[in-house]
C-alpha positions in Angstrom: 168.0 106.6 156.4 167.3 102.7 155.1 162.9 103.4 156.3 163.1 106.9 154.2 164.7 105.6 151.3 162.4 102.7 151.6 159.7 105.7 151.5 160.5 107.5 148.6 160.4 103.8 147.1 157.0 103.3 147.5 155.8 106.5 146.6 157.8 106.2 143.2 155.9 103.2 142.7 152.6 105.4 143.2 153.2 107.5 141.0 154.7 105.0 138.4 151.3 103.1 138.6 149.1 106.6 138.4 151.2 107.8 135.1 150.4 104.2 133.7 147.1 104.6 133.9 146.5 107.9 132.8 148.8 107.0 129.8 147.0 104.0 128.9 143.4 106.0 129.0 144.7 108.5 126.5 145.3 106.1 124.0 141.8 104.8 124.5 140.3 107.8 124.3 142.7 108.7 121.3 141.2 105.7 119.2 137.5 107.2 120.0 136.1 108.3 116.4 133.7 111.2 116.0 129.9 110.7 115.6 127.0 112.5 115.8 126.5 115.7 117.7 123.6 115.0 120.0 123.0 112.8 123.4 121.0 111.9 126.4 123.1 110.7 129.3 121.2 109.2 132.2 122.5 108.8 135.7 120.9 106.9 138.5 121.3 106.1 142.2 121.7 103.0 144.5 121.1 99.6 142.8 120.3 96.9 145.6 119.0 93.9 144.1 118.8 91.6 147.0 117.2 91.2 150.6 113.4 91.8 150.4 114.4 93.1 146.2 115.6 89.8 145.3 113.1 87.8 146.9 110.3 89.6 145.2 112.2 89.2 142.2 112.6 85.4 143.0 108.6 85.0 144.0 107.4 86.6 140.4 109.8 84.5 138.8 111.2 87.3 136.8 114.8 89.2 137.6 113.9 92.0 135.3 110.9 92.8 137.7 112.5 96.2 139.4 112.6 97.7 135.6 109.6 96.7 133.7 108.4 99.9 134.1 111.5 102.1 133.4 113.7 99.8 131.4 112.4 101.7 127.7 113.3 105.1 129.0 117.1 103.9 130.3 117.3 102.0 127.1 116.4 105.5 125.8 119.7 107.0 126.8 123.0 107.2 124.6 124.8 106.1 127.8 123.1 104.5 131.2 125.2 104.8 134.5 124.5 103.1 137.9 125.5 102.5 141.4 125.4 98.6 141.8 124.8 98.6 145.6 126.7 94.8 147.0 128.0 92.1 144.5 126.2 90.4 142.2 127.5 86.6 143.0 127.1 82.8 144.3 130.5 82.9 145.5 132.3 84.9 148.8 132.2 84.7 152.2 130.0 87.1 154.3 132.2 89.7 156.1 130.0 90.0 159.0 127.6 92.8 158.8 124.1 92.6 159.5 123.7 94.6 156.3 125.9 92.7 154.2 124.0 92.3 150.6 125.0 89.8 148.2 122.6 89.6 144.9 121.4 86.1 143.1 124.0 86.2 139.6 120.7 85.6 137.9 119.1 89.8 138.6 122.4 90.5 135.5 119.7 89.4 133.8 117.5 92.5 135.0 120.1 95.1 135.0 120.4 93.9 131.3 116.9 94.1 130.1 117.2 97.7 131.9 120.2 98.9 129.4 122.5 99.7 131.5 126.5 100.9 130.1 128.2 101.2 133.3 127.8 100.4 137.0 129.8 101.9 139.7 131.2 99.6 141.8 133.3 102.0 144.2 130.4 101.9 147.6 130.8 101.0 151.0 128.9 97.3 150.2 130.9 95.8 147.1 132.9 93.9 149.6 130.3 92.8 151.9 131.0 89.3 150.8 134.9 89.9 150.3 137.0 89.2 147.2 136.2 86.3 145.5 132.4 87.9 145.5 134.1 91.4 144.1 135.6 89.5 141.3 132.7 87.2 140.4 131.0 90.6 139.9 133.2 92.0 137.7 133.6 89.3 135.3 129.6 88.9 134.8 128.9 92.2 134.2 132.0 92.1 131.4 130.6 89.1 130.0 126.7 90.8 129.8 128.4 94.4 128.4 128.2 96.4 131.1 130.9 97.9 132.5 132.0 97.8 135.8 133.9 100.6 136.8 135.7 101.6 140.6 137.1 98.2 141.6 138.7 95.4 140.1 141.3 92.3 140.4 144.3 94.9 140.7 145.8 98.2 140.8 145.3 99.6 137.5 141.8 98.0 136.3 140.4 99.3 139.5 141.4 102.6 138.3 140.8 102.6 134.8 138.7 105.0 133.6 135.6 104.0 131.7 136.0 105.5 128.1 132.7 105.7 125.7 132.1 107.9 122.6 128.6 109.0 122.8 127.1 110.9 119.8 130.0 113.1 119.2 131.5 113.3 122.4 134.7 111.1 124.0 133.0 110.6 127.6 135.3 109.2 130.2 133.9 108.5 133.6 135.4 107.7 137.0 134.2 105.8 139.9 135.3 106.2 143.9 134.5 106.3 147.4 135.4 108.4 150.6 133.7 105.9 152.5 136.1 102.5 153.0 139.7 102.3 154.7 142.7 102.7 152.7 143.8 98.6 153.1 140.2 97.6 150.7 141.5 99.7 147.8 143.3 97.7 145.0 147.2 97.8 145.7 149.6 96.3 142.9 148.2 92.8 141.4 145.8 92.9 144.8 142.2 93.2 144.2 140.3 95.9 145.6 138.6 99.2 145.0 139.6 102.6 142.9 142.4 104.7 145.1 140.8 107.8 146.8 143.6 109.9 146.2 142.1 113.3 145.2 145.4 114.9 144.6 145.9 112.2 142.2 142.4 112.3 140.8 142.8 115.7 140.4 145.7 115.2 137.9 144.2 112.0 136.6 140.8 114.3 135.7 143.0 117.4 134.3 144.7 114.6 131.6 142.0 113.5 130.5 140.4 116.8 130.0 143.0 117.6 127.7 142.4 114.2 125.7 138.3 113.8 125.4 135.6 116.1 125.2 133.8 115.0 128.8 135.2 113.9 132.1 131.9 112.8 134.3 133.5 111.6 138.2 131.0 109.3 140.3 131.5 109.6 144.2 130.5 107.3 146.9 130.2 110.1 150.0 127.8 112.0 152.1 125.7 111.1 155.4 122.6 108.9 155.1 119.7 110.0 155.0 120.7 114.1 155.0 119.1 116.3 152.2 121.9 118.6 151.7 125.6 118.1 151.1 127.9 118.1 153.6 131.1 120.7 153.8 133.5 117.8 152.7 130.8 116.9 149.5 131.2 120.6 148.3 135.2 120.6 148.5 135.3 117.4 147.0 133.5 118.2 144.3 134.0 121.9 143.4 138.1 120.6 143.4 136.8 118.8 141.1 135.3 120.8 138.6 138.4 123.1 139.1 140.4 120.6 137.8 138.8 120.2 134.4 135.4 117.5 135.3 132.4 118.4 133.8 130.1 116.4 136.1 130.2 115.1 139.5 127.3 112.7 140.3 126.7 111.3 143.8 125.5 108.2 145.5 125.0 106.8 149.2 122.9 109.0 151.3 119.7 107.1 150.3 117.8 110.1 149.2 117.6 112.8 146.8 120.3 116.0 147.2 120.9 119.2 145.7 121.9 119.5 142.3 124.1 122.4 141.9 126.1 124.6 138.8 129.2 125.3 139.7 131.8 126.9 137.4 132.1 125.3 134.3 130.4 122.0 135.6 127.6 120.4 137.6 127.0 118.1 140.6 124.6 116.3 141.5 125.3 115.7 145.0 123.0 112.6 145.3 120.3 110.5 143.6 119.0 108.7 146.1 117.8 105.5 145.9 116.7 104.0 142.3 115.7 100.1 143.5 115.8 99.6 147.3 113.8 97.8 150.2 114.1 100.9 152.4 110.2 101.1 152.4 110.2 102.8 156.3 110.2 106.5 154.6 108.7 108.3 151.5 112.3 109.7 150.6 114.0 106.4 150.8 111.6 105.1 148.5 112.2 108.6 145.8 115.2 108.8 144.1 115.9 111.2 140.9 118.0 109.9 137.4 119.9 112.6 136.5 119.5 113.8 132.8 122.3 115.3 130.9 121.9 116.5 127.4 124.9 117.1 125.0 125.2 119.0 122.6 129.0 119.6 120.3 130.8 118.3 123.2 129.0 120.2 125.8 126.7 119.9 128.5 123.6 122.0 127.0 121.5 121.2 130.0 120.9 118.7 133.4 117.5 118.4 135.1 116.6 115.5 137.8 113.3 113.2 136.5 111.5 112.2 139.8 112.0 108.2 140.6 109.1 106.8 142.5 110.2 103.1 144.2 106.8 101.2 145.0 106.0 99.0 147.6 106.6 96.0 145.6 110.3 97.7 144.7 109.7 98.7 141.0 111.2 101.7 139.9 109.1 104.3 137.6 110.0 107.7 136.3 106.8 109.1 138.3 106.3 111.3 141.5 103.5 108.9 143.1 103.0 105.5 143.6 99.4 106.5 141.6 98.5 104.7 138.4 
């Protein structure tokens, strides 16, 4: 009786933490005022800025090197959205992968120049050099302006939506992963990552529907490597966009996959790589931004714009590595 009681205990406590947040991103979105009718929202990929990246970056003497030759068309954009592949940080402790990443603080310089709004930080490498790297991360994008969305240094930051008014439109995006065990996700005052509860998501998504114009939901997921979505992608997402999201956009597989409409919504299951050193295939070194136009609140269209990485790990919004 005592461990069941002790049960329903903690799950109260889930639930009290879940209402807090989506209570708290109401108001925000609440206080949004109106403005113009017409956007551009641009979505890209993976974001790895060190290994082979950073010491090209390091050699020319210039972190904004990986987006001198896309940085005016993201700057473009009413809104700019990421997936910051590994921490951005001096500090941390290597967890012990041979593919642990861990980028020089100095490339916040780049992903500045670049204009980027918001990076997800809800992937399977954000911990690769464990808290005190996680945390480092977060408080030097918040210092640059961009925001970091998917983790943070407890329970309800990590889960926060991030809430921008773009044009006209209230946009509120969310940031997770499928990929990481339950004990790295941020529990109470513990830091950690954005809770991959999709029952709870679900009911996080349909509140904010009813508050703001657009919910947009970034996911972590997939096999790497594989062109098409996998059965669990497609029931992720389609859940989804039945429970109010107007977007879905995907990261983690490396290369480009299908974007789809579905219902009232779209998905765009992923976009590959943006900046990477995976130069041992051509589609590791493509990747696609998704671009979203809105128009009175409403997705009026989404296309992919072909990324081309080169061997020197610039990005450009071209199909060839061809002048």
């Amino acid at each position: 009786m005592l461990l069941f009681i002790g049960k329903l205990l903690v799950i109260k406590a889930q639930i009290d933490r879940s209402t807090s947040v989506i209570g708290e991103a109401e108001e925000r979105l609440a206080m949004l005022p109106d403005k113009p009718s017409r956007a551009v929202l641009l979505f890209v990929g993976d974001i790895m800025l060190s290994r082979s990246v950073g010491a090209k970056m390091e050699a020319v003497g210039d972190y904004r090197y990986p987006f001198l030759e896309i940085a005016d068309i993201l700057r473009s954009a009413d809104l700019a959205f990421g997936n910051l592949e590994g921490p951005i940080s001096d500090q941390g402790r290597n967890q012990g992968s041979i593919y642990s990443f861990r980028a020089d603080p100095r490339v916040i310089e780049g992903l500045s120049y670049a204009g980027f709004d918001v990076l997800s930080l809800a992937n399977n490498h954000i911990w690769d050099w464990g808290t005190d790297a996680l945390l480092d991360t977060v408080s030097i994008l918040e210092r640059t302006g961009i925001t970091p969305i998917g983790a943070g240094e407890n329970y309800e930051k990590a889960n926060m939506p991030a809430l921008f008014e773009v044009g006209k439109t209230k946009v509120a995006i969310l940031a997770y992963t499928n990929l990481l065990p339950k004990n790295m996700q941020a529990v109470q005052e513990t830091p950690g990552l954005s809770d991959f509860d999709l029952t709870a998501i679900k009911e996080l998504v349909s509140s904010l529907v009813s508050q703001g114009d657009l919910v947009v939901v970034s996911m972590h997921w997939g096999d790497e490597y594989e062109t098409s979505a996998n059965g669990v992608q497609k029931d992720i997402a389609r859940g989804l966009i039945d429970a109010g999201a107007d977007l879905v956009v995907g990261h983690h597989p490396h290369v480009i996959q299908e974007l789809e409409q579905y219902g009232e919504g779209w998905i765009a299951y992923s976009l590959g790589n943006f900046v990477f050193d995976q130069s041992f295939s051509d589609e590791t070194m493509r990747g696609a931004a998704l671009r979203v136009e809105l128009e009175g609140g409403n997705i009026a269209n989404a296309t992919l714009v072909p990324v081309r990485i080169s061997p020197d790990f610039q990005a450009s919004f071209r199909e060839s590595n061809t002048p």
